[in-house]
Backbone as CSV, one residue per row, in Angstrom:
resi,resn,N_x,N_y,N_z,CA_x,CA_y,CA_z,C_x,C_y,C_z
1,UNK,196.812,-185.408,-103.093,196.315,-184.220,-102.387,195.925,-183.154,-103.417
2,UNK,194.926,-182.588,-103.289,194.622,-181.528,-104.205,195.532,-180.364,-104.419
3,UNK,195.128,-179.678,-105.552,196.218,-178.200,-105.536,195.168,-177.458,-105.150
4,UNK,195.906,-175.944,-105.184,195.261,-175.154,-105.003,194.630,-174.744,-106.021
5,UNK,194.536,-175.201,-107.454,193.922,-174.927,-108.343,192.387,-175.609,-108.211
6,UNK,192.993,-176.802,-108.156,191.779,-177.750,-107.568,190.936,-177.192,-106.647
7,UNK,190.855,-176.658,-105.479,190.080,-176.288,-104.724,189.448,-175.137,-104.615
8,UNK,190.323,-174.153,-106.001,189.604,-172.989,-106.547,188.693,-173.581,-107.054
9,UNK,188.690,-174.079,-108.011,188.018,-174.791,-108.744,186.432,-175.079,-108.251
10,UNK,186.529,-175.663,-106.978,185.148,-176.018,-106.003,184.854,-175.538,-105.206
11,UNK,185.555,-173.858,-105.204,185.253,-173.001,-104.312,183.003,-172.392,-104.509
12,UNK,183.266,-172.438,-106.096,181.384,-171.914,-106.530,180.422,-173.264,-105.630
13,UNK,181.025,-174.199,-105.633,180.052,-175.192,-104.770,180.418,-175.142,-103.664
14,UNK,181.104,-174.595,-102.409,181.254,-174.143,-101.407,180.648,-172.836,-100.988
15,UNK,180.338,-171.773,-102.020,179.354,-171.100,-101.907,178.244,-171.138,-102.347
16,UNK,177.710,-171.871,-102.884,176.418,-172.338,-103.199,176.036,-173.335,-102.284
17,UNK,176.246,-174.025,-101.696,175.866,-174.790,-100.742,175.747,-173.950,-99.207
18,UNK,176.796,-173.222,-98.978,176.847,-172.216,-98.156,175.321,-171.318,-97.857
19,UNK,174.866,-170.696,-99.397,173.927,-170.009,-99.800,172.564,-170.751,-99.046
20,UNK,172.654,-172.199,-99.958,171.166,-173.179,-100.140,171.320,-173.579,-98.762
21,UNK,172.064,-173.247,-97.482,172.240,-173.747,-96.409,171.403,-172.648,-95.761
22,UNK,171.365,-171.002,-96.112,170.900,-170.365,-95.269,169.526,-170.064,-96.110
23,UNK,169.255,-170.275,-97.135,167.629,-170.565,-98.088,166.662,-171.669,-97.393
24,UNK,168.011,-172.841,-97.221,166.758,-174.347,-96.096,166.471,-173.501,-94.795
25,UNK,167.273,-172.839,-94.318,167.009,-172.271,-92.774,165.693,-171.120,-93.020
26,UNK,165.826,-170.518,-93.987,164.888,-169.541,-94.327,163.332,-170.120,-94.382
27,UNK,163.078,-171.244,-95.456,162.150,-171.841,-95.386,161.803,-172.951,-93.998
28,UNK,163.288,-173.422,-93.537,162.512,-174.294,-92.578,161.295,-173.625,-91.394
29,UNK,161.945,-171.976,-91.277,161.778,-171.184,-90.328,160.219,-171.232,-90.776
30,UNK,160.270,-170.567,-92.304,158.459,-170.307,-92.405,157.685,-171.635,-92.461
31,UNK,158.251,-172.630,-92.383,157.706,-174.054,-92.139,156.849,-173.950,-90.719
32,UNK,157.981,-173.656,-89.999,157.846,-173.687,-88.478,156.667,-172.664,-88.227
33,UNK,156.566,-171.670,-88.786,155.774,-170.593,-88.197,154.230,-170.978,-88.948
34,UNK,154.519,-171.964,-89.549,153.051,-171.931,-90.057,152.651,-171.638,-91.593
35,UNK,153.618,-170.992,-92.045,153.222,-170.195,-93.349,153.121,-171.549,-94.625
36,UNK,153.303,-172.621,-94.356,153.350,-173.890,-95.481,152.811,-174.572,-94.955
37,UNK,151.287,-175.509,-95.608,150.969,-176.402,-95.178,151.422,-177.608,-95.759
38,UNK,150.911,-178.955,-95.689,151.016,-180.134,-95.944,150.928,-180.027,-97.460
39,UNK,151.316,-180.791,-97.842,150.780,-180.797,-99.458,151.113,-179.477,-100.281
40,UNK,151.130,-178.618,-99.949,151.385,-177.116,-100.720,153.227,-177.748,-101.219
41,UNK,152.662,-177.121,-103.021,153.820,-177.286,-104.026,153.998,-175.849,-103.828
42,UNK,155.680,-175.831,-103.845,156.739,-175.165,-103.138,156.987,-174.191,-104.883
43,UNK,156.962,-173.514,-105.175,156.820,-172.542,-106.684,158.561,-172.193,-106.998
44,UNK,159.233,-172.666,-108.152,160.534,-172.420,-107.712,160.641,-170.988,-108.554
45,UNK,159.664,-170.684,-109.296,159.799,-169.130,-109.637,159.564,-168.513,-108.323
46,UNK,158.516,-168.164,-108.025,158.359,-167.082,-106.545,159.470,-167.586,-105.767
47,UNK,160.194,-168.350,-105.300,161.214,-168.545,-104.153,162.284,-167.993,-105.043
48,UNK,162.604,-168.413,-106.000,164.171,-167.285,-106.773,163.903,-166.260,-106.935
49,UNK,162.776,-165.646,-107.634,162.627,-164.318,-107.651,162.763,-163.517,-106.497
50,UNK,162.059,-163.972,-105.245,162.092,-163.721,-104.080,163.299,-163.401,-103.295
51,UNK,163.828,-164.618,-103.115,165.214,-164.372,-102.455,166.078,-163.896,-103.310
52,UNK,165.809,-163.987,-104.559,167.046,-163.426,-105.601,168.219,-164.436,-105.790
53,UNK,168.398,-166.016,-105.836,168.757,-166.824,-106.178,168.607,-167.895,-107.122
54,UNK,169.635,-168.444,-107.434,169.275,-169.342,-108.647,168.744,-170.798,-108.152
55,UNK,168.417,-171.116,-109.269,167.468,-172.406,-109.250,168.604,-173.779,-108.750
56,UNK,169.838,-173.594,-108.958,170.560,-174.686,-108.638,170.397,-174.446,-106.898
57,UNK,170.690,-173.368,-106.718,171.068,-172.932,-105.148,169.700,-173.672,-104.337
58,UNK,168.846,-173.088,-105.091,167.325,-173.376,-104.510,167.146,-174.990,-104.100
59,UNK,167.373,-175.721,-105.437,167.633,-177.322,-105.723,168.267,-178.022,-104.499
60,UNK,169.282,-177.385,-104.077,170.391,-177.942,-102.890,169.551,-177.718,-101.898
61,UNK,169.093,-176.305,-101.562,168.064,-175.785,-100.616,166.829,-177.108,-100.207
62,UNK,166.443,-177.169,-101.369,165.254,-178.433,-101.323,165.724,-180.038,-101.025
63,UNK,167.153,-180.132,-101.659,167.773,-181.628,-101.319,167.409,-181.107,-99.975
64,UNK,168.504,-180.504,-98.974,168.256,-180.464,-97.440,167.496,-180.517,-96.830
65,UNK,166.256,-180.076,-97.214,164.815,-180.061,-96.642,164.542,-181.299,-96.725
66,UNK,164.522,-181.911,-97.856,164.160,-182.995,-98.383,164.884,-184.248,-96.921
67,UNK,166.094,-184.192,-96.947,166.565,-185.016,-95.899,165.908,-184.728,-94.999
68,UNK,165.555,-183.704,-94.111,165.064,-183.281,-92.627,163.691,-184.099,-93.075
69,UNK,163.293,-184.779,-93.886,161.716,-185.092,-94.008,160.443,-183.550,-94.114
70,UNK,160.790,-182.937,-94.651,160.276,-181.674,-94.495,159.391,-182.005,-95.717
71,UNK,160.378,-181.902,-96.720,160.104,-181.870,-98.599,160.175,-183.382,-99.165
72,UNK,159.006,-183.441,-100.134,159.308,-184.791,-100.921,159.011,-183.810,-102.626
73,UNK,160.025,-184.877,-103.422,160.095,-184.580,-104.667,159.374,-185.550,-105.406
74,UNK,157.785,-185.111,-106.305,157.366,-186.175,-106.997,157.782,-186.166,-108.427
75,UNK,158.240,-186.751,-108.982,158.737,-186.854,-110.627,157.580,-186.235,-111.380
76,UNK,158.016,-185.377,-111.930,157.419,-184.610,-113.304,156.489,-183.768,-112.879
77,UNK,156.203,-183.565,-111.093,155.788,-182.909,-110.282,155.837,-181.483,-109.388
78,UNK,156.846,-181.434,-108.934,157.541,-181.108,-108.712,157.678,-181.250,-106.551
79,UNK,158.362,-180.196,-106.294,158.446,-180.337,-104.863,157.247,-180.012,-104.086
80,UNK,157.132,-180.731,-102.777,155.905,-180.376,-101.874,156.384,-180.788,-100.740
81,UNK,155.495,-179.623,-100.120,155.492,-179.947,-98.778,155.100,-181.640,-98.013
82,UNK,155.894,-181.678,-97.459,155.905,-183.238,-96.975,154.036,-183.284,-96.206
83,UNK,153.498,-184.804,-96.163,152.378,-184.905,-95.126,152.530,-186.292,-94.699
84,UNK,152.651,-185.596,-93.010,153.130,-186.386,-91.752,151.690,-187.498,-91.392
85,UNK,152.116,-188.267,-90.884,150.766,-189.978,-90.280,151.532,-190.030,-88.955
86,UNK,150.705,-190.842,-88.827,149.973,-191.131,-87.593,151.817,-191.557,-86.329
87,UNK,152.471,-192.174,-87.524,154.048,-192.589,-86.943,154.535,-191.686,-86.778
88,UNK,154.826,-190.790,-87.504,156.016,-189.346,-87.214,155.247,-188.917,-86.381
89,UNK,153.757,-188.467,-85.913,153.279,-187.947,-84.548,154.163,-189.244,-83.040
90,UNK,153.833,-190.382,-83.216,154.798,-191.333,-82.459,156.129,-191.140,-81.982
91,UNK,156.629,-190.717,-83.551,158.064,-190.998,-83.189,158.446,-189.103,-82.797
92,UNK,157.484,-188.187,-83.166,158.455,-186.848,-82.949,157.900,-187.023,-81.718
93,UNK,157.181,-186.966,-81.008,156.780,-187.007,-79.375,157.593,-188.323,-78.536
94,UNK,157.837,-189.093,-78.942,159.431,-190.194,-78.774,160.894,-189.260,-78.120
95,UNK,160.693,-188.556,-79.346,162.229,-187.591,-79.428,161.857,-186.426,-78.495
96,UNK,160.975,-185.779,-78.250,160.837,-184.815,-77.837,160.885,-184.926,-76.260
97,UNK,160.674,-186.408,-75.861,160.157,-186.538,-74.684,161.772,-186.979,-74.011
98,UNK,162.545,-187.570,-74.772,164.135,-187.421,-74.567,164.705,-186.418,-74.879
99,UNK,164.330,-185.438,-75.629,165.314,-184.289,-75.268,165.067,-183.113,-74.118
100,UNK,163.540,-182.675,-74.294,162.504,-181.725,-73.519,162.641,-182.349,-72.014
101,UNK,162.214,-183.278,-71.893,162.356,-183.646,-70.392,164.015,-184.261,-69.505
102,UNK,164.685,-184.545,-70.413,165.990,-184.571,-69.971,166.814,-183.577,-69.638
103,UNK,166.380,-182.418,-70.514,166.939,-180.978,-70.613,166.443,-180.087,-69.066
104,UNK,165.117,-180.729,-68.287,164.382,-180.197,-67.120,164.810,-180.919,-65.881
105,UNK,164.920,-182.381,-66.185,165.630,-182.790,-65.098,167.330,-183.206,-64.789
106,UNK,167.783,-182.296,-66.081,169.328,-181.795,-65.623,169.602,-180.985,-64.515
107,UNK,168.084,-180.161,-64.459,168.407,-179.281,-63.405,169.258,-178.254,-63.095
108,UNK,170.057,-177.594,-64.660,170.712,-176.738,-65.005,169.837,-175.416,-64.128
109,UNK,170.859,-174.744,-63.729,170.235,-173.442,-62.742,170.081,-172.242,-64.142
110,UNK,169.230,-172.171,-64.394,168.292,-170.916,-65.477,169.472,-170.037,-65.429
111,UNK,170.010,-169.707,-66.232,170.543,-168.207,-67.120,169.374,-167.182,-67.256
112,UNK,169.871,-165.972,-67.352,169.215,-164.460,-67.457,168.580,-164.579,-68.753
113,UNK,169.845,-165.820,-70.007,169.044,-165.896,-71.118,168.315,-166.513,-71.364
114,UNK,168.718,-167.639,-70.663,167.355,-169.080,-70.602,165.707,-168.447,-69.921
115,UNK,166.107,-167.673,-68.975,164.736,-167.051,-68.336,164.059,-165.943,-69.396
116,UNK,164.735,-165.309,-69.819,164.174,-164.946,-71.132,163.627,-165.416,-71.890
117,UNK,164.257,-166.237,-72.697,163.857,-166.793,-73.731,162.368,-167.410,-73.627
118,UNK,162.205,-168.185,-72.245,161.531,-169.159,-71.592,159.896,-168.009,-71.454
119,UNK,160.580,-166.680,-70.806,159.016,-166.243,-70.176,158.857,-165.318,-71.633
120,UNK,159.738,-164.842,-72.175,159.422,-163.985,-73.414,158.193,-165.081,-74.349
121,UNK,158.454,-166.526,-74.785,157.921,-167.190,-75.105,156.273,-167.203,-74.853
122,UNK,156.273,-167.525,-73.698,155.416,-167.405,-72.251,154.130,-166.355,-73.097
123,UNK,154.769,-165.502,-72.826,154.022,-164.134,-72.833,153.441,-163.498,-74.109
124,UNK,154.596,-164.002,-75.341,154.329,-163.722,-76.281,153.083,-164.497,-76.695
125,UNK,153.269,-165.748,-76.395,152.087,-166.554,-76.365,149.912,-165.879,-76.050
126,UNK,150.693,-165.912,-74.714,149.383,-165.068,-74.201,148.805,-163.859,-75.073
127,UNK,149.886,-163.141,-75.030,149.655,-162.110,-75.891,148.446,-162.000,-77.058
128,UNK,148.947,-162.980,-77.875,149.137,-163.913,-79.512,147.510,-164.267,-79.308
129,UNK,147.150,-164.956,-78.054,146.143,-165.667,-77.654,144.767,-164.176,-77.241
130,UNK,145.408,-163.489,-77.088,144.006,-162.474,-76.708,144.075,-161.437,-77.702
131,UNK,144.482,-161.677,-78.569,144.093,-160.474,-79.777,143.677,-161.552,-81.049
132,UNK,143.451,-163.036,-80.564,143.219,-163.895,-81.211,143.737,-164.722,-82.782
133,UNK,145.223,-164.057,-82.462,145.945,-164.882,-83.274,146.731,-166.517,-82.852
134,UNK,146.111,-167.246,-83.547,146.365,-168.630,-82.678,147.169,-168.941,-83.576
135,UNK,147.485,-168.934,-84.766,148.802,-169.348,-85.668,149.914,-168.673,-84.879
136,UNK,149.819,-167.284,-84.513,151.205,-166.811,-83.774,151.468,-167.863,-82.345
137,UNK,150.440,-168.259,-81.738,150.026,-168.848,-80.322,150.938,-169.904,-80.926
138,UNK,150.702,-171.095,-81.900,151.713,-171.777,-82.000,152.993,-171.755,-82.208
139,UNK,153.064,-170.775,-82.529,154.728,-170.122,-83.374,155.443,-169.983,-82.008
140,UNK,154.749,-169.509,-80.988,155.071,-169.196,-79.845,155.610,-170.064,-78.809
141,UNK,154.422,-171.130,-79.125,154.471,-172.525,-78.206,155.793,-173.296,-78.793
142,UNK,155.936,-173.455,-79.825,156.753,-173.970,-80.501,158.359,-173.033,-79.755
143,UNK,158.733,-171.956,-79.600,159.761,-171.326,-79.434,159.950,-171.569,-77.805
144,UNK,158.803,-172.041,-77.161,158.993,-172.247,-75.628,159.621,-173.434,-75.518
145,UNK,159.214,-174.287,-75.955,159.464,-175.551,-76.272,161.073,-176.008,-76.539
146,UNK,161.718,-174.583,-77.626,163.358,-175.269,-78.309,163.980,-174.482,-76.855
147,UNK,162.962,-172.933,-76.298,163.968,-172.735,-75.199,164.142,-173.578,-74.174
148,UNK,163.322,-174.791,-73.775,163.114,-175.494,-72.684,164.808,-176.830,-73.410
149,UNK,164.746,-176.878,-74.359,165.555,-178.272,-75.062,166.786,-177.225,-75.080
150,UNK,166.815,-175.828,-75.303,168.317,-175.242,-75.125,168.934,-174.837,-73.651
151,UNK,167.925,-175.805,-72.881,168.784,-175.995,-71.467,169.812,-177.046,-71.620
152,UNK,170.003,-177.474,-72.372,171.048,-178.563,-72.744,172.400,-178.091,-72.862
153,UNK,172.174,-176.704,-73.588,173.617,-175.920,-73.801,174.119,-177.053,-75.139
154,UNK,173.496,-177.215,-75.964,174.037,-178.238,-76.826,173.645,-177.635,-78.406
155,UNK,174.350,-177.015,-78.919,174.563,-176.697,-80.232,173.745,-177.484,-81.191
156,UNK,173.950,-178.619,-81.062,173.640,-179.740,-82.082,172.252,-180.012,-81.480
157,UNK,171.691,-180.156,-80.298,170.519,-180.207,-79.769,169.605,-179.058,-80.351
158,UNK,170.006,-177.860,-80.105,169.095,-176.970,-80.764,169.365,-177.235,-82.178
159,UNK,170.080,-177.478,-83.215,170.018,-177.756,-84.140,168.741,-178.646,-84.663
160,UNK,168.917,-180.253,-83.568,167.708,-180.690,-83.640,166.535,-180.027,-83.785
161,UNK,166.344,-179.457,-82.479,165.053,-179.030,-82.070,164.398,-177.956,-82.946
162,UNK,165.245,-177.576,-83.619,164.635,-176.513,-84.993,163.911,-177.305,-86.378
163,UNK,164.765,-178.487,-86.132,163.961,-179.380,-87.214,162.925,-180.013,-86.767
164,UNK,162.817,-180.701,-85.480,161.934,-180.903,-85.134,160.500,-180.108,-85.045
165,UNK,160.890,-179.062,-84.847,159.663,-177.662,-84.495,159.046,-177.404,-86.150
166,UNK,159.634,-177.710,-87.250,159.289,-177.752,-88.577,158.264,-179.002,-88.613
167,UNK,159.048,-179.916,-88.510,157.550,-181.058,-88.336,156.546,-181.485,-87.497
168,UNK,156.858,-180.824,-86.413,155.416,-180.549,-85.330,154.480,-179.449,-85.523
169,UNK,154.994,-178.596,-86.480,153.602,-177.546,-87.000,153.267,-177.911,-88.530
170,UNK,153.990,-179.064,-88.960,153.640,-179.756,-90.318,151.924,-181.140,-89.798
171,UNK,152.586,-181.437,-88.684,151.506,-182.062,-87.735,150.410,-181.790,-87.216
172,UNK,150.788,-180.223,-86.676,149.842,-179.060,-86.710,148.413,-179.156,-87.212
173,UNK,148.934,-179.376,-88.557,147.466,-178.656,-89.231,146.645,-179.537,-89.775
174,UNK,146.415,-181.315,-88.539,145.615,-182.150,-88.842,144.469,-181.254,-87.754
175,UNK,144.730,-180.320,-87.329,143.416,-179.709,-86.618,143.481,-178.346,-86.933
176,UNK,142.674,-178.037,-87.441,142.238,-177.238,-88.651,142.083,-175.888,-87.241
177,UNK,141.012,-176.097,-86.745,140.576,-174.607,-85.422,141.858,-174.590,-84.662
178,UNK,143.099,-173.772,-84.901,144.238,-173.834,-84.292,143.678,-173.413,-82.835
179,UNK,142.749,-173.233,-82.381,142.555,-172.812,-80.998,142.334,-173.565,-80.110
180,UNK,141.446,-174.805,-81.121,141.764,-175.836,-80.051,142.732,-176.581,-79.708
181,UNK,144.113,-176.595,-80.472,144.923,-177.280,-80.616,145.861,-176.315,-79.257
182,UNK,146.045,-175.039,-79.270,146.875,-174.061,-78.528,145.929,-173.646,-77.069
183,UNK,145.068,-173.539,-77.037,144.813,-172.773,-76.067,144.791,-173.730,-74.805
184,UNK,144.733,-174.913,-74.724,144.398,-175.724,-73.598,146.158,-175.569,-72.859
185,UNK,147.286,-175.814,-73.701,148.121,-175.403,-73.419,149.039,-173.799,-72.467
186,UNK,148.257,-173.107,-73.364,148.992,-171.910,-72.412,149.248,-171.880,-71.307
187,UNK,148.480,-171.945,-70.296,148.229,-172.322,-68.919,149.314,-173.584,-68.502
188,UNK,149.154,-174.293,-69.406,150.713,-175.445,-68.782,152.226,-174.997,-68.764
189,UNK,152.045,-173.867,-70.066,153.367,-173.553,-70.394,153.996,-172.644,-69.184
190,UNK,152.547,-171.800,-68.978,153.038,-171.199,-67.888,153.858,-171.969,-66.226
191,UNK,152.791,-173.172,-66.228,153.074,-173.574,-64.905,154.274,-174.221,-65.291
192,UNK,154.833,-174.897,-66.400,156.065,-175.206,-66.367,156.775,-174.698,-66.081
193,UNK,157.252,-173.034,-66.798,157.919,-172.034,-65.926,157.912,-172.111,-64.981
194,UNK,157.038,-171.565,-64.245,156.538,-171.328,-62.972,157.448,-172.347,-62.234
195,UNK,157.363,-173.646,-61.961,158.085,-174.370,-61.731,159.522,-174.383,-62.076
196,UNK,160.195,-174.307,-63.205,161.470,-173.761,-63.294,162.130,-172.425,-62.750
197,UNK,161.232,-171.680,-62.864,162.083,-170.525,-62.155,162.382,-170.777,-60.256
198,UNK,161.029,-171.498,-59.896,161.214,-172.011,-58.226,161.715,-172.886,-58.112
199,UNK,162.831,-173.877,-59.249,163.576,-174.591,-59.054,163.234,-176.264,-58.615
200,UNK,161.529,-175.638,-58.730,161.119,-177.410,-58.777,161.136,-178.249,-59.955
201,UNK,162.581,-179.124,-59.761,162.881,-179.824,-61.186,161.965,-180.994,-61.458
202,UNK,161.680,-181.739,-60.566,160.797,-182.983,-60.644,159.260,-182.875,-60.909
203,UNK,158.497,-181.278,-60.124,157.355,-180.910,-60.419,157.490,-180.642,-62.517
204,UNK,158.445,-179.247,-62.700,158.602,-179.199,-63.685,158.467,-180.663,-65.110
205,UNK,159.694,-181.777,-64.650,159.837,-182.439,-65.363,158.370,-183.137,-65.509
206,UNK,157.543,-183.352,-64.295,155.939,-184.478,-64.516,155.508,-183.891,-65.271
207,UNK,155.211,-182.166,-64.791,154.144,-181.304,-65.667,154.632,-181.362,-67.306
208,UNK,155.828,-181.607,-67.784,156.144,-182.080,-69.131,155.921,-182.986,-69.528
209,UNK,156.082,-183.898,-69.040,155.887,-185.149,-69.134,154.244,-185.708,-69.962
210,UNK,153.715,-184.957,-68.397,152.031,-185.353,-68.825,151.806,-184.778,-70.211
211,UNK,152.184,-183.460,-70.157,152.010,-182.352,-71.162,151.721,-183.103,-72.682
212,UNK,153.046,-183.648,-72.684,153.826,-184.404,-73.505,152.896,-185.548,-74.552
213,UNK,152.179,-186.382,-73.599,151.967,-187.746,-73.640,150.050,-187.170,-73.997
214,UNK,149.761,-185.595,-73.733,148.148,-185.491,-73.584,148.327,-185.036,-74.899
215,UNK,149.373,-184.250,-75.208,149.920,-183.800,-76.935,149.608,-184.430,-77.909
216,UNK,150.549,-185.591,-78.068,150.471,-186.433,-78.213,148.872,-187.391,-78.663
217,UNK,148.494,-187.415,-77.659,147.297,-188.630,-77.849,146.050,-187.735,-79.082
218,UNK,146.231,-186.165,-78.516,145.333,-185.445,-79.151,145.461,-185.260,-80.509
219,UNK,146.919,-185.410,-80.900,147.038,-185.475,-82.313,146.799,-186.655,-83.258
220,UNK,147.249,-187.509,-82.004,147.284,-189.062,-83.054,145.149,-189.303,-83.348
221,UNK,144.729,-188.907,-82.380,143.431,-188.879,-82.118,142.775,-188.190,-83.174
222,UNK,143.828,-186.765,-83.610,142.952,-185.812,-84.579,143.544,-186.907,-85.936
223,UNK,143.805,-187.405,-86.370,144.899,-188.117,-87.401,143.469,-189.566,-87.890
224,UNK,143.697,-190.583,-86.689,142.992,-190.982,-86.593,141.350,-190.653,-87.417
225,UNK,140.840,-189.505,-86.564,139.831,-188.802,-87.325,139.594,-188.317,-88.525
226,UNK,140.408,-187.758,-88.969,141.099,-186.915,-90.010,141.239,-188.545,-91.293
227,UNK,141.805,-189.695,-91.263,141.731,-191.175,-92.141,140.288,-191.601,-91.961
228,UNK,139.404,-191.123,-91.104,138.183,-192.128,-91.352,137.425,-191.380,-92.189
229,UNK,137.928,-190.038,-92.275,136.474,-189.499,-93.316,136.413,-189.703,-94.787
């Protein structure tokens, strides 16, 4: 059994990991929102200078990413942003379609916060969409989306769904005019609500469903396009 010397001892890697735990959350976040594309090498001067951390902390920061499939490390290269094919569009719309639509036909009766979260999303969206910011429009869509999967009430589910939301706007940007990618949507997001708040779980769950599967085809479709040129 260890002493207590011992575990002083490995207390600096309990806070450094601690640290590079809330640095991966930092970046996964600007992942999610758009601010990193595919391929973009990750600068480990500007990120320490920035956050004001060291390069080991950062390192751990990037292992973690690195697991979520976010980050790949090329030798003598350095780190980059991961770029997603034609399978991870497959398999994250796979996952999404078991957590997102299971989470609707639980049929959990909406919280004050869940209805929040849900129409704040909603709206912010719209918003985003008529002053013609469509990068926010996704940032948006994307946050409707983890509130619809945090009907689960599941800690570890939203955990998921935050990583997931990192590699569906890494997916993102095989279609370059984010407007066409967001705007056909708004209007669904709404009626999904719409349907959840009137408690139609089965309307709700189809209108995801389809949602889901038209997502889906449009990306693998832009992907598709995107390898023949």
């Amino acid at each position: 059994m260890p002493t207590a010397d011992d575990l002083a001892r490995a207390r600096v890697l309990l806070e450094r990991t601690s640290t590079a735990e809330r640095v991966a959350g930092i970046l996964r976040e600007q992942i999610m929102e758009g601010q990193f594309s595919p391929g973009d090498r990750l600068s480990e001067e500007t990120i320490t200078a920035g956050l004001g951390i060291s390069r080991n902390t950062l390192r751990e920061a990037f292992r973690l990413l690195a697991h979520e499939k976010l980050l790949v490390h090329e030798l003598n290269r350095g780190v980059f942003v991961r770029k997603l094919d034609t399978a991870d569009v497959t398999d994250l719309y796979r996952v999404r379609r078991v957590i997102e639509c299971a989470a609707v036909r639980a049929g959990h009766e909406l919280s004050d916060v869940d209805t929040k979260r849900l129409a704040e999303a909603v709206d912010d969206a719209d918003s985003a969409a008529l002053d013609g910011r469509w990068q926010d429009v996704g940032t948006a869509n994307l946050r409707f989306h983890q509130a619809i999967a945090a009907l689960h009430g599941s800690p570890r589910v939203d955990e998921l769904m935050r990583q997931l939301s990192a590699e569906l706007r890494l997916v993102f940007h095989v279609i370059k005019d984010p407007r066409i990618l967001y705007e056909p949507y708004l209007s669904r997001n709404r009626d999904i609500l719409g349907a959840l708040l009137s408690g139609s779980v089965a309307t709700a769950a189809e209108m995801l469903q389809d949602y889901l599967l038209d997502a889906e085809q449009q990306l693998t479709a832009a992907y598709a396009e995107a390898s023949a040129r």
